[in-house]
Residue frames as a rotation matrix with the C-alpha (Angstrom) as fourth column:
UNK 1
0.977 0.149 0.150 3.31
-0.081 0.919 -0.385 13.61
-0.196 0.364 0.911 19.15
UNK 2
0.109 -0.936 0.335 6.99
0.350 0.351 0.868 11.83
-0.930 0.022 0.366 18.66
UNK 3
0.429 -0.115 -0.896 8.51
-0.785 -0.538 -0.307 13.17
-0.447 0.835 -0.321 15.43
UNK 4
-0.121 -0.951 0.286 9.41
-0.993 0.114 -0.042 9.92
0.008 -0.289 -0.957 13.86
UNK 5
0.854 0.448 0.263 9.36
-0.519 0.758 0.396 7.55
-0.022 -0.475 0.880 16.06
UNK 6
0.018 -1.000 0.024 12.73
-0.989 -0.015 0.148 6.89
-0.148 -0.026 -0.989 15.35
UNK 7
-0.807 -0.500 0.314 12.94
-0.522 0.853 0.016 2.79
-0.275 -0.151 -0.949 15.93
UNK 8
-0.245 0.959 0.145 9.88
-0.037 0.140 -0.989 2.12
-0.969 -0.247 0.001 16.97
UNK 9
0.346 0.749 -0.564 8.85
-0.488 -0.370 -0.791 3.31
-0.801 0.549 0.237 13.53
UNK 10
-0.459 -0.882 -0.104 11.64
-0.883 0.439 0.169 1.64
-0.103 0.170 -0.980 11.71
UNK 11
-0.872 -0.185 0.454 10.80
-0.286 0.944 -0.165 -1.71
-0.398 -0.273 -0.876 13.25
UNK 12
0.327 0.935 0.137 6.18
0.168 0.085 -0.982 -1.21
-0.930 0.344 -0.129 12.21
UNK 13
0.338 0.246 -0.909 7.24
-0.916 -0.136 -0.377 0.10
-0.217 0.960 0.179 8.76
UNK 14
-0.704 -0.709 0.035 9.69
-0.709 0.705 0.030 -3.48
-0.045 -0.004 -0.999 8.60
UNK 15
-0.549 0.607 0.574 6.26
0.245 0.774 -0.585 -5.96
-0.799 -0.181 -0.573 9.93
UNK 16
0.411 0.909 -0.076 3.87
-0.347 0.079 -0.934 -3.89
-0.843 0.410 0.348 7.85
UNK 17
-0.103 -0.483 -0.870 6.62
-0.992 0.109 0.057 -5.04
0.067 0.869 -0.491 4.70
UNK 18
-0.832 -0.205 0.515 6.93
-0.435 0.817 -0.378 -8.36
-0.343 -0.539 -0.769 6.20
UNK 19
-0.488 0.821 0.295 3.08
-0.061 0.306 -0.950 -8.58
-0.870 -0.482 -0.100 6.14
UNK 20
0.592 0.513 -0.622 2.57
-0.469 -0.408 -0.783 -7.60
-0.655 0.755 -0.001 2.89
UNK 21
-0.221 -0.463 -0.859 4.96
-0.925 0.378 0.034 -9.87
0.308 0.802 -0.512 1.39
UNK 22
-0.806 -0.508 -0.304 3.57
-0.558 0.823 0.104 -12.83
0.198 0.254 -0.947 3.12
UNK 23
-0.512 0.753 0.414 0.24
-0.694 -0.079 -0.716 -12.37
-0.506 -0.654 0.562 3.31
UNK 24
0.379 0.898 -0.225 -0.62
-0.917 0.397 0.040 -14.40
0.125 0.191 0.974 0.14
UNK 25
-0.595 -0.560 -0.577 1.58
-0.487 0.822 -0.295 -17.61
0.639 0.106 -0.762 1.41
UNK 26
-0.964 0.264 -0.033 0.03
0.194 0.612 -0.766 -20.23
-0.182 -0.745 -0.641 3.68
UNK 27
-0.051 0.876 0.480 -3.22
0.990 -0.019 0.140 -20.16
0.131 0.482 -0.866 1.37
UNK 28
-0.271 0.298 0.915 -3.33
0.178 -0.919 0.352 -16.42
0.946 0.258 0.196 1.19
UNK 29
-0.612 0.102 0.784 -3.25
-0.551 -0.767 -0.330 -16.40
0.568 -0.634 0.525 5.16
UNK 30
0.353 0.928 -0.116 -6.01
-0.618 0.325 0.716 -19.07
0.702 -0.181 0.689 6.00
UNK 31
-0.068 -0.585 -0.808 -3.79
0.203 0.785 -0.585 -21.25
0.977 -0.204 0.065 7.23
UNK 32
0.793 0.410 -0.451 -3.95
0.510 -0.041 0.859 -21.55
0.333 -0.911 -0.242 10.82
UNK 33
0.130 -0.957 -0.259 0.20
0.914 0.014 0.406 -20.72
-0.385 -0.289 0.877 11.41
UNK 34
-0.616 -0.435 0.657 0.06
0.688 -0.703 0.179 -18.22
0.384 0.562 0.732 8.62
UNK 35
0.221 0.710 0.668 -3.03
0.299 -0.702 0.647 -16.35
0.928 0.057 -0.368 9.78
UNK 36
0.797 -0.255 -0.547 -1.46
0.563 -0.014 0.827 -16.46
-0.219 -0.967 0.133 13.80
UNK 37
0.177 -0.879 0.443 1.73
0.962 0.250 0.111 -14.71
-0.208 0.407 0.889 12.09
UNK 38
-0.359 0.210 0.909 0.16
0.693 -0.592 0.411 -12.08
0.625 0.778 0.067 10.33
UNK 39
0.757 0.593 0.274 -2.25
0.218 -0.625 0.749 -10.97
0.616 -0.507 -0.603 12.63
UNK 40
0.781 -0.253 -0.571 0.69
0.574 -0.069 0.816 -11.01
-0.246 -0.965 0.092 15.63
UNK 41
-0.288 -0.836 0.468 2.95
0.955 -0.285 0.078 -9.00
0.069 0.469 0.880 13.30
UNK 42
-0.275 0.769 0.578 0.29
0.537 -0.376 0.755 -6.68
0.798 0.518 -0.309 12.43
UNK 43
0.730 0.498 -0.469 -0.37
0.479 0.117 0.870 -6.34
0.488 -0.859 -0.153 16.25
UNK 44
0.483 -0.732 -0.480 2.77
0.711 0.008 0.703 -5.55
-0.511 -0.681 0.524 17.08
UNK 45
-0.832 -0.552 0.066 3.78
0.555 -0.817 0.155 -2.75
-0.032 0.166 0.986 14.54
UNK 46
0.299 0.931 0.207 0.22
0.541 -0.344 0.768 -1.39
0.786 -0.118 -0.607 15.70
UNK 47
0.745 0.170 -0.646 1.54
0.630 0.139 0.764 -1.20
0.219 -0.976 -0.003 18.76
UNK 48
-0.327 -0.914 0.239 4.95
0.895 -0.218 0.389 -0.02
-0.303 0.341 0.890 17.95
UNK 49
-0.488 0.096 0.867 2.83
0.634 -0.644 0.428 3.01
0.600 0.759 0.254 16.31
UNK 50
0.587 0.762 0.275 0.64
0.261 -0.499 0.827 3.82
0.766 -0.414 -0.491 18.53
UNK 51
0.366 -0.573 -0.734 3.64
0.877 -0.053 0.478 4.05
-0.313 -0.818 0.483 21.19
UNK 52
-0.652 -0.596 0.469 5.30
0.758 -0.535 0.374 6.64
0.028 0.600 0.800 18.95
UNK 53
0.142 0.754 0.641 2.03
0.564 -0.594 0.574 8.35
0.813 0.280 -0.510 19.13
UNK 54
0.557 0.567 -0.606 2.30
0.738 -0.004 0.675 9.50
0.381 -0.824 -0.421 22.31
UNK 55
0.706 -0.439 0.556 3.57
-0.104 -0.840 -0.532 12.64
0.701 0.318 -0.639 23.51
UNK 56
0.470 -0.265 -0.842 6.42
0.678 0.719 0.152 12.51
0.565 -0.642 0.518 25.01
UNK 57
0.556 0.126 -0.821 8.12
0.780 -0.419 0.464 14.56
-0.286 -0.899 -0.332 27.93
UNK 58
0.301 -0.693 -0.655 9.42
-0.283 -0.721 0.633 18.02
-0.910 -0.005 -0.414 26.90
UNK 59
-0.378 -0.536 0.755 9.29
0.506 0.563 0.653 16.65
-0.775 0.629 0.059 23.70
UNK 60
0.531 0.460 -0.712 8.52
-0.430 -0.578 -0.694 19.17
-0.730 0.674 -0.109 20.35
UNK 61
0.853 -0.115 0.509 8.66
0.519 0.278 -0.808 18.04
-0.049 0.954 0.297 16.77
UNK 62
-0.356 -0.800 -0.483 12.04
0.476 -0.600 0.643 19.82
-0.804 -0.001 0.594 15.26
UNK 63
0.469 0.537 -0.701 10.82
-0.698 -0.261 -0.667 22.09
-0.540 0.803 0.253 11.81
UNK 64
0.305 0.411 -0.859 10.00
-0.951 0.081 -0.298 20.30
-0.053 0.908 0.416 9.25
UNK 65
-0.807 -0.324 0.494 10.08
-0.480 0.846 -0.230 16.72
-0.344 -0.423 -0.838 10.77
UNK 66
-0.495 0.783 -0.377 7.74
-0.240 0.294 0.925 14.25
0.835 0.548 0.042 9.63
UNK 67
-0.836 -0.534 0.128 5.11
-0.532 0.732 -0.426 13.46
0.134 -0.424 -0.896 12.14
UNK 68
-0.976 0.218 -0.015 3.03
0.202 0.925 0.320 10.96
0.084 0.310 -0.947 12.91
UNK 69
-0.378 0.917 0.126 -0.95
-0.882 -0.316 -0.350 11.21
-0.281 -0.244 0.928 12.62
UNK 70
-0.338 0.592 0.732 -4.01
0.504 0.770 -0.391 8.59
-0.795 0.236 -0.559 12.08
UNK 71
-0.945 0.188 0.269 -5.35
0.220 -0.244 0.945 8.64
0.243 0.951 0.189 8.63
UNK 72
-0.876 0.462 0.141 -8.46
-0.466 -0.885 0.005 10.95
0.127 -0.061 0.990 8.07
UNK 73
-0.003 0.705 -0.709 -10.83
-0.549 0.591 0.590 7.99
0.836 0.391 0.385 7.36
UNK 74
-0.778 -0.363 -0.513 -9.86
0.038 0.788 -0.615 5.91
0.628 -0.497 -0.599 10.66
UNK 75
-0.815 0.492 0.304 -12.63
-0.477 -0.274 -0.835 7.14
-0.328 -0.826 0.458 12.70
UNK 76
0.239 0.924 -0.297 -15.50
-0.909 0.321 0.267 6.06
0.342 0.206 0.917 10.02
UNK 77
0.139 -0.022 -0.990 -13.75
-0.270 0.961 -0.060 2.31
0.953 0.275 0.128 10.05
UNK 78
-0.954 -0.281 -0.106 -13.59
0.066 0.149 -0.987 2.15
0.293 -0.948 -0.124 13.92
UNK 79
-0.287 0.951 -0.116 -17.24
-0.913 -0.309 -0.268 3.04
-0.291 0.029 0.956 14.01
UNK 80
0.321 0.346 -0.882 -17.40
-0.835 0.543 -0.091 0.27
0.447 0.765 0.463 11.45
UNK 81
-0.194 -0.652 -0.733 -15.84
-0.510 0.705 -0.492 -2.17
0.838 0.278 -0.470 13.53
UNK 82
-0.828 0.325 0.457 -17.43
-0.549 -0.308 -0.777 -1.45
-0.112 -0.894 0.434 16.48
UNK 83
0.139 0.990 -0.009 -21.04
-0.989 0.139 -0.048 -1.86
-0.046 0.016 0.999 14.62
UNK 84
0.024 -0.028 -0.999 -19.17
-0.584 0.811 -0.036 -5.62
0.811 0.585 0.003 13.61
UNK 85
-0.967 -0.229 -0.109 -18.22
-0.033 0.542 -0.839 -6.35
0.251 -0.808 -0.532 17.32
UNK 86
-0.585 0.805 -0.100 -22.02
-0.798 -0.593 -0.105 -5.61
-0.144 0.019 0.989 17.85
UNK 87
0.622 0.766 -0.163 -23.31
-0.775 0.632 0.014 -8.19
0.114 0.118 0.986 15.77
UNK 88
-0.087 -0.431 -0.898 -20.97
-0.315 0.867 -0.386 -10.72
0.945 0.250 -0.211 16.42
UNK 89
-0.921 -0.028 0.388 -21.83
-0.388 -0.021 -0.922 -10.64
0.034 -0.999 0.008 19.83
UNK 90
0.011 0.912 0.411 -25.43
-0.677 0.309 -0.668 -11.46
-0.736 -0.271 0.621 18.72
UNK 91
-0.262 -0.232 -0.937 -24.32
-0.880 0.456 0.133 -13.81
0.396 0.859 -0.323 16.24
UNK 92
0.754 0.559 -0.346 -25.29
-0.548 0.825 0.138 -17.64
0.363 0.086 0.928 16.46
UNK 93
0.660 -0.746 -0.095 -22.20
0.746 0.665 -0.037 -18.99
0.091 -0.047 0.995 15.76
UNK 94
0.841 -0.477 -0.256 -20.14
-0.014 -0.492 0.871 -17.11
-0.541 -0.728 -0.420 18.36
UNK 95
-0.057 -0.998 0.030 -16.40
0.289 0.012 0.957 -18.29
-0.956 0.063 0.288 16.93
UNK 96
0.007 0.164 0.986 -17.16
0.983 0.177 -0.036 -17.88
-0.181 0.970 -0.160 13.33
UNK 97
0.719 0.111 0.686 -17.99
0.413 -0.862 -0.293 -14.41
0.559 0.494 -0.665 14.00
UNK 98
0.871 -0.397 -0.289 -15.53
0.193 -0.264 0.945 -14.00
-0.452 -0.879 -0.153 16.17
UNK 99
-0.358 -0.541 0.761 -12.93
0.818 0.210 0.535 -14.99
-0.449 0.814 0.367 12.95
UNK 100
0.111 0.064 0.992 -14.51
0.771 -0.636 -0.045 -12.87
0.628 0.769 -0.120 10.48
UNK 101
0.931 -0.008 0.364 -14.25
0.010 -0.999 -0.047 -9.87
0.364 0.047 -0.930 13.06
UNK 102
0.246 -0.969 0.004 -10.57
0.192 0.053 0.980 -10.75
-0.950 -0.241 0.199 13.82
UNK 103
0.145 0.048 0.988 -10.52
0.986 -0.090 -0.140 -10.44
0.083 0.995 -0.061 9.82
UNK 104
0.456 0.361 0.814 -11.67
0.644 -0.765 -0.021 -6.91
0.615 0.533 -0.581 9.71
UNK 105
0.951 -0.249 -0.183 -9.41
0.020 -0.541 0.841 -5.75
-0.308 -0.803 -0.510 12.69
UNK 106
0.242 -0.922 0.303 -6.54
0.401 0.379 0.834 -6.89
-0.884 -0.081 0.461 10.94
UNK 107
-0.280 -0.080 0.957 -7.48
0.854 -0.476 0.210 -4.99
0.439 0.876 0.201 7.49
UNK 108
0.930 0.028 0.366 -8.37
-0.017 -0.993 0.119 -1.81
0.367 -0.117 -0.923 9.70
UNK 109
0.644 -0.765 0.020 -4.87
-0.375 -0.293 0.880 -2.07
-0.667 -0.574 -0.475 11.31
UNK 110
-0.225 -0.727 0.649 -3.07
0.924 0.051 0.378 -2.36
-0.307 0.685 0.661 7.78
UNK 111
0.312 0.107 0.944 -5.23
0.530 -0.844 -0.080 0.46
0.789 0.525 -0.320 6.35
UNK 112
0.999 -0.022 0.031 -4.20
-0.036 -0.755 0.654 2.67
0.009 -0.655 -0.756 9.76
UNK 113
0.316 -0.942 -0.117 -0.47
0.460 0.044 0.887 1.65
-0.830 -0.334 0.447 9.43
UNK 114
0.033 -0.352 0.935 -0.36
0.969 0.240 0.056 2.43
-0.244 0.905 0.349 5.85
UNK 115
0.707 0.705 0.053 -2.27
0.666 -0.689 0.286 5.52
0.239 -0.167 -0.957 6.75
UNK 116
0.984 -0.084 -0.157 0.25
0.082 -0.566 0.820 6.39
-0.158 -0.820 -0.550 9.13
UNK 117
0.021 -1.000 -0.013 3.64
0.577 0.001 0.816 5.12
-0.816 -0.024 0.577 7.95
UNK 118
-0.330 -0.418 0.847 3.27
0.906 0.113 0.409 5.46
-0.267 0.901 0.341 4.12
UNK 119
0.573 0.277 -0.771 2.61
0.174 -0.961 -0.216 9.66
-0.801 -0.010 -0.599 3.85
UNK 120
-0.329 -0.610 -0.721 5.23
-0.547 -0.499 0.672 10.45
-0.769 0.616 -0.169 1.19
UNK 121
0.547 0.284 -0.788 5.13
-0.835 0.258 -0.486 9.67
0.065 0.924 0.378 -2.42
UNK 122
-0.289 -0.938 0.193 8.48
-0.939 0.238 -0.250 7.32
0.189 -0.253 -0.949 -1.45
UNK 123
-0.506 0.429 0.748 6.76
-0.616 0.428 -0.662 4.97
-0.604 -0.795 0.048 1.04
UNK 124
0.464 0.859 0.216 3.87
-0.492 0.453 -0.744 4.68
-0.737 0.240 0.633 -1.24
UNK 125
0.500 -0.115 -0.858 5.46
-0.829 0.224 -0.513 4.07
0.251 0.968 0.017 -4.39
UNK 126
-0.616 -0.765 0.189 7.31
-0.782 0.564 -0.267 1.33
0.098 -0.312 -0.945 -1.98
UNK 127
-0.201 0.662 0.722 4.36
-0.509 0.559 -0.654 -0.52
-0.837 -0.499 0.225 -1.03
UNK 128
0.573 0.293 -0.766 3.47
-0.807 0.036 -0.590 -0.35
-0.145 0.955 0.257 -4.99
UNK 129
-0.064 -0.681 -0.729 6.42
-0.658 0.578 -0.482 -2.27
0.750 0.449 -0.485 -6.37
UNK 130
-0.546 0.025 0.838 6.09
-0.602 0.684 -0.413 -4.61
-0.583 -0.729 -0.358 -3.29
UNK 131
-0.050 0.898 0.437 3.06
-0.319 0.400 -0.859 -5.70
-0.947 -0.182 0.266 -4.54
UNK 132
0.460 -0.340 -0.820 3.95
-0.880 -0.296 -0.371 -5.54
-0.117 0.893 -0.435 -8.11
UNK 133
-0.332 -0.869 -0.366 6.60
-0.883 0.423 -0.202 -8.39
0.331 0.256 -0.908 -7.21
UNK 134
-0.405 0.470 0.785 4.36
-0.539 0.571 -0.620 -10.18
-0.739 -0.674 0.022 -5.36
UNK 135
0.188 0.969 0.160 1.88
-0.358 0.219 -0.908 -10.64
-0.915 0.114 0.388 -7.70
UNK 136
0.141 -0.546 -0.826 4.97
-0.695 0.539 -0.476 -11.47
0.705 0.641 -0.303 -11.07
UNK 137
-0.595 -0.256 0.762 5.75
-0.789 0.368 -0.492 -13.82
-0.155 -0.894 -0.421 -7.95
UNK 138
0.028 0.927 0.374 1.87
-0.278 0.366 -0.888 -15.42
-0.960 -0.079 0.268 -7.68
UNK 139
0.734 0.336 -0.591 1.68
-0.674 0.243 -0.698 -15.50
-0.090 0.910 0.405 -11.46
UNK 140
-0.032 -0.701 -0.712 4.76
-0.945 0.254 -0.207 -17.17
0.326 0.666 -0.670 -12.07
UNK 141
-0.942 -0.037 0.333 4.20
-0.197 0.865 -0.461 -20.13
-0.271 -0.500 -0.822 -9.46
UNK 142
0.277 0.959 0.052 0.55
-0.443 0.175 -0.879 -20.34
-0.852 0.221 0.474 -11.24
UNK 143
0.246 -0.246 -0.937 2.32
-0.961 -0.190 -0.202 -20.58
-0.129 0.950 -0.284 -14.35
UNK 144
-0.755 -0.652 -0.069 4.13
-0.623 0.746 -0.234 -23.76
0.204 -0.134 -0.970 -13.10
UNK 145
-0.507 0.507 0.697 1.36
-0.179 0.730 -0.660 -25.32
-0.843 -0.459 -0.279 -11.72
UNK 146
0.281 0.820 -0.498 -0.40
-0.744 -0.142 -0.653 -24.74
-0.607 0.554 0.570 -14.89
UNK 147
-0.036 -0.689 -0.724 2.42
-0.888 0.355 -0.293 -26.77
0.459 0.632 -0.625 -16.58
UNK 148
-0.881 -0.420 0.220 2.71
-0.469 0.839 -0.276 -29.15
-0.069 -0.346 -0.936 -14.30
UNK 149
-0.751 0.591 0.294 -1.09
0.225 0.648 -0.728 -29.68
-0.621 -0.480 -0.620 -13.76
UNK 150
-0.912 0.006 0.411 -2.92
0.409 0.118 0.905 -29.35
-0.043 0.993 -0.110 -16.92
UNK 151
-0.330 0.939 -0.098 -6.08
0.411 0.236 0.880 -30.05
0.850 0.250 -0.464 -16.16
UNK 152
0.171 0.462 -0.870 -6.85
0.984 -0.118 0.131 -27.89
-0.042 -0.879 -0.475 -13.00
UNK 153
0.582 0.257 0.772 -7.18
0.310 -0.947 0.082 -24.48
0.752 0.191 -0.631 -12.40
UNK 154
-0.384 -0.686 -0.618 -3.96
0.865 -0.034 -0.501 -22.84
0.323 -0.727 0.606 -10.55
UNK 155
0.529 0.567 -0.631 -4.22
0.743 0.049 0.667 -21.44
0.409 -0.822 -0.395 -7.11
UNK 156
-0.024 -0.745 0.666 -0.36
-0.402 -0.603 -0.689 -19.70
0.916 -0.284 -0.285 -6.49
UNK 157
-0.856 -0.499 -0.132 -0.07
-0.058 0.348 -0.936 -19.92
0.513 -0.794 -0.327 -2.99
UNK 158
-0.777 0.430 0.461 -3.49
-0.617 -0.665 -0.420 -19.11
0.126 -0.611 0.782 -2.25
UNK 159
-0.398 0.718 0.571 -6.84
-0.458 0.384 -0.802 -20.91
-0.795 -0.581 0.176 -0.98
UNK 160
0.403 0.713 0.574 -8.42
0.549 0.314 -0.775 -20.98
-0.733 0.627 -0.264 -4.48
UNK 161
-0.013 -0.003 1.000 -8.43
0.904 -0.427 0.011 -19.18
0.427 0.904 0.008 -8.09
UNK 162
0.348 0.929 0.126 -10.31
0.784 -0.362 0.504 -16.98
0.514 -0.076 -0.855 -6.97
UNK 163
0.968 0.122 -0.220 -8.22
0.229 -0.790 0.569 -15.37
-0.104 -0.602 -0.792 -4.70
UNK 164
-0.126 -0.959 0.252 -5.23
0.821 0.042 0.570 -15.50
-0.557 0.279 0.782 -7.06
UNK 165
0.035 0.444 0.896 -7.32
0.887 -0.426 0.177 -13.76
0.460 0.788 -0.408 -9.38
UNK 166
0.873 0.481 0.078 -8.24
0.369 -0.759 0.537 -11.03
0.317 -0.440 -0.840 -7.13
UNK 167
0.481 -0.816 -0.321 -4.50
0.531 -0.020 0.847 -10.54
-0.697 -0.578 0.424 -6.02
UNK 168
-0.579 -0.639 0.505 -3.05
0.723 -0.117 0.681 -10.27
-0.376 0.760 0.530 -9.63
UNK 169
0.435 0.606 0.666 -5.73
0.695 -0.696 0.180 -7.50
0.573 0.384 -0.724 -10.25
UNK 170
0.837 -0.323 -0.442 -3.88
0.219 -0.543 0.811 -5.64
-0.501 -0.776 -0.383 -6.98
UNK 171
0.338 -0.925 0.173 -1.09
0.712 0.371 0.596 -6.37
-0.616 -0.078 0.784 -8.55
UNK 172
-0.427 0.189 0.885 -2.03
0.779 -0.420 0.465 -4.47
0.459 0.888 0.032 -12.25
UNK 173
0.814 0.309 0.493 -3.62
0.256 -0.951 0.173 -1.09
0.522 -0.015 -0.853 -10.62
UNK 174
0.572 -0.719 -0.395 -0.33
0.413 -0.164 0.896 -1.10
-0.709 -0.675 0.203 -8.66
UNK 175
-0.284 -0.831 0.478 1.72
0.763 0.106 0.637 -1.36
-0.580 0.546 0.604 -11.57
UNK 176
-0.080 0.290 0.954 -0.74
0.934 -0.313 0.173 1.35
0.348 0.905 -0.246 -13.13
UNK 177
0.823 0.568 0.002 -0.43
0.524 -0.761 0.383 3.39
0.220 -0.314 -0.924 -10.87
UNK 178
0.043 -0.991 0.126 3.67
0.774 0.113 0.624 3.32
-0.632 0.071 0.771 -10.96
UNK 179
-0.445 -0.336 0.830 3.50
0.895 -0.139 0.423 4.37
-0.027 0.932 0.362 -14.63
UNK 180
0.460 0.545 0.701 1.01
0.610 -0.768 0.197 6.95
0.646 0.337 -0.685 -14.19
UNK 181
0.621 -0.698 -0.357 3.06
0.761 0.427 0.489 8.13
-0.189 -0.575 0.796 -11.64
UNK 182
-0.107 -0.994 0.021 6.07
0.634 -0.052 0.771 8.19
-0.766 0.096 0.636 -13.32
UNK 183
-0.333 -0.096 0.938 4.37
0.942 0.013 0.335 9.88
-0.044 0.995 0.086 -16.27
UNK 184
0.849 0.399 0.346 2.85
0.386 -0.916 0.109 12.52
0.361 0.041 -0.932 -14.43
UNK 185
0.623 -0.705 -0.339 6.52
0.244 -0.237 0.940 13.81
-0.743 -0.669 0.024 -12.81
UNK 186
-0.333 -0.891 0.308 8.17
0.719 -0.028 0.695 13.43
-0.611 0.452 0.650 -16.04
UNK 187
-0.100 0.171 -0.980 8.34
-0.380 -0.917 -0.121 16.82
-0.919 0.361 0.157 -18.20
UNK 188
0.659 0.742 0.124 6.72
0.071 0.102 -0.992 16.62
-0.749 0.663 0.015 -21.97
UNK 189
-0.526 -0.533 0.663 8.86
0.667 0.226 0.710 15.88
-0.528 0.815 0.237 -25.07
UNK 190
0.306 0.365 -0.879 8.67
-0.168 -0.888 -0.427 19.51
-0.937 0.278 -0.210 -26.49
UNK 191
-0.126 -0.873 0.471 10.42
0.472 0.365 0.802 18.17
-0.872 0.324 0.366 -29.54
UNK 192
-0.553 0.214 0.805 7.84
0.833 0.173 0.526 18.87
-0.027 0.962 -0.273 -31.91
UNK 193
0.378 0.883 -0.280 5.80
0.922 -0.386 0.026 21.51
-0.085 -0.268 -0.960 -30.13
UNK 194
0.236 0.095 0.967 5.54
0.299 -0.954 0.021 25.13
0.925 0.284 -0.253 -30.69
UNK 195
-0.955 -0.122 -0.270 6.53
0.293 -0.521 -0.801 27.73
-0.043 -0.845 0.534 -27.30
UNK 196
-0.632 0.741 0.228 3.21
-0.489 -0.609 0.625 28.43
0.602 0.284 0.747 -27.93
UNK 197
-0.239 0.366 -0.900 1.82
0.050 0.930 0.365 25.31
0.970 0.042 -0.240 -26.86
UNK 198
0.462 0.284 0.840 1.65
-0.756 -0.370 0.541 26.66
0.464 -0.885 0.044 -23.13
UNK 199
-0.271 -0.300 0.915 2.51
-0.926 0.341 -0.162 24.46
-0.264 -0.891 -0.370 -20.16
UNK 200
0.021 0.444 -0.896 2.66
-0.666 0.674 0.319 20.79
0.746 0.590 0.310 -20.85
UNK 201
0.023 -0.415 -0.910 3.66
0.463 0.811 -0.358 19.37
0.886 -0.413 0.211 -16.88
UNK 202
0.387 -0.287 0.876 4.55
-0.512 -0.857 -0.054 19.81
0.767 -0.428 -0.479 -13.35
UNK 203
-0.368 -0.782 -0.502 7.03
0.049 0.523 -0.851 18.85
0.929 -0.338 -0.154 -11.27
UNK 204
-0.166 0.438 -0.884 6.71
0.847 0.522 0.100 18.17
0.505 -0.732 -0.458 -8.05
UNK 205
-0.479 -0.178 -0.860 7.07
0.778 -0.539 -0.322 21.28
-0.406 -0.823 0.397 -7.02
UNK 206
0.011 0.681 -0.732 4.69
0.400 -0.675 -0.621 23.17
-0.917 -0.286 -0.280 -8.44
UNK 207
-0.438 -0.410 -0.800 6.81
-0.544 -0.588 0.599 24.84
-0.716 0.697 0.035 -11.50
UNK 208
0.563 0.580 0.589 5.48
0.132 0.641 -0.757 24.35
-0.816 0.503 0.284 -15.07
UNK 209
-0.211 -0.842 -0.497 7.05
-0.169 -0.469 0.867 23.86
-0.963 0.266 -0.043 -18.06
UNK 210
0.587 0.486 -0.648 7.07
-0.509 -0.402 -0.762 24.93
-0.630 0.776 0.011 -21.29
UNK 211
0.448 -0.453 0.771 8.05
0.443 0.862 0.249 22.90
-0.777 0.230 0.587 -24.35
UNK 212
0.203 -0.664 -0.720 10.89
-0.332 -0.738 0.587 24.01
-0.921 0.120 -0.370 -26.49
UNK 213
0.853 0.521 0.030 11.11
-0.174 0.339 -0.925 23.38
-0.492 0.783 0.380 -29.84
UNK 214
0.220 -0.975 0.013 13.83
-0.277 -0.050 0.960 21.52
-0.935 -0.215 -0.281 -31.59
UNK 215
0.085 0.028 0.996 13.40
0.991 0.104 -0.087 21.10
-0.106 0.994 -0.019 -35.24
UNK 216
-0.554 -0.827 -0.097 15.80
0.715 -0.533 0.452 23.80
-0.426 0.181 0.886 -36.68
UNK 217
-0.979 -0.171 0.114 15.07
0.199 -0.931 0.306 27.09
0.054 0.322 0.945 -36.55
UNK 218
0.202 0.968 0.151 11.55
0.601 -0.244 0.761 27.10
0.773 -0.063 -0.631 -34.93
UNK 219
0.244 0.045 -0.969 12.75
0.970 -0.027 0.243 28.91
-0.015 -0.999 -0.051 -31.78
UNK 220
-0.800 -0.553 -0.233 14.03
0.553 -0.830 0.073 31.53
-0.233 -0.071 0.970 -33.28
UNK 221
0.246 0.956 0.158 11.73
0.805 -0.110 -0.583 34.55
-0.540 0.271 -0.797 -34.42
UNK 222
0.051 -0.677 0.734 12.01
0.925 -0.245 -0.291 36.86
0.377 0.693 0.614 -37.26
């Protein structure tokens, strides 16, 4: 496999940002323009990945390059998409299911980019704070409508409530998952604790530490 990917990889991590910051405009996507956008973005740093996948001539990772793989789960949701192409083939209403399984091809080929680009803690914690802004975004243009339109129930950019609601909830386990995070990485305020206390963290790497005591004259022993 390409170590990498070098552009190529560049250009898919760029759409899948792209995609994710404008997925809830143009009703959250429904929109005929917005949903032709997405999906052809989406399509194209697929593609863009799956090139990179490939091995190329005389070509060997270098140590301790990063490279690419499908996420561990991709096989169950291919299975799963398969069983959808299935019934939509015996579906009544042919286009309808034809939509909803364009739908679910386009959320297995975010979860497989995300899979694939976002490995580090970096990446992810990018995707986080995307969303994060998105969704202070969404709230704030609810806010307005709320002001402006009293008596209705704001929408943000999206289709309905409903799927504002469900956005700004993405938005809050993102942001909780930031902080936890950030709180597990950061070492314990030993200020008050005993050396006794044992191990109170660990860092990324593995090392624990011990909290030191700084109220005068506890460190010392007689």
């Amino acid at each position: 496999m390409r170590p990498d990917g070098g552009q190529e990889v560049l250009l898919a991590w760029a759409l899948l940002l792209a995609v994710l910051a404008g997925s809830p405009f143009g009703e959250g996507g429904a929109r005929p323009e917005a949903m032709f956008l997405l999906h052809s973005a989406l399509l194209c740093a697929l593609a863009l990945v799956l090139g990179a996948l490939r091995p190329g001539p005389h070509e060997r990772p270098s140590e301790g390059a990063a490279v690419l793989e499908l996420p561990p789960a991709w096989t169950g949701f291919f299975l799963a998409l398969m069983v959808l192409g299935i019934s939509a083939v015996r579906a009544p209403y042919g286009y309808a299911a034809l939509l909803a399984l364009v739908d679910a091809g386009a959320a297995l080929a975010s979860f497989a980019l995300g899979g694939m680009l976002a490995r580090g803690r970096k990446e992810r914690r990018l995707i986080a704070w995307l969303v994060v802004a998105s969704a202070l975004i969404q709230a704030s243009i609810a806010a307005g409508q709320r002001i402006g339109k009293p008596g209705e129930r704001p929408a943000g950019t999206f289709l309905n409530p409903n799927h504002l609601a469900a956005y700004l909830v993405c938005g809050v386990l993102a942001g909780w998952g930031l902080l936890f995070d950030r709180l597990a990485r950061e070492p314990c305020n030993g200020s008050v604790l005993p050396r006794e206390a044992g191990p109170c963290g660990a860092q990324d790497r593995g090392h624990m530490h011990v909290a030191r005591p700084s109220v005068r004259g506890g460190g010392r022993r007689p």
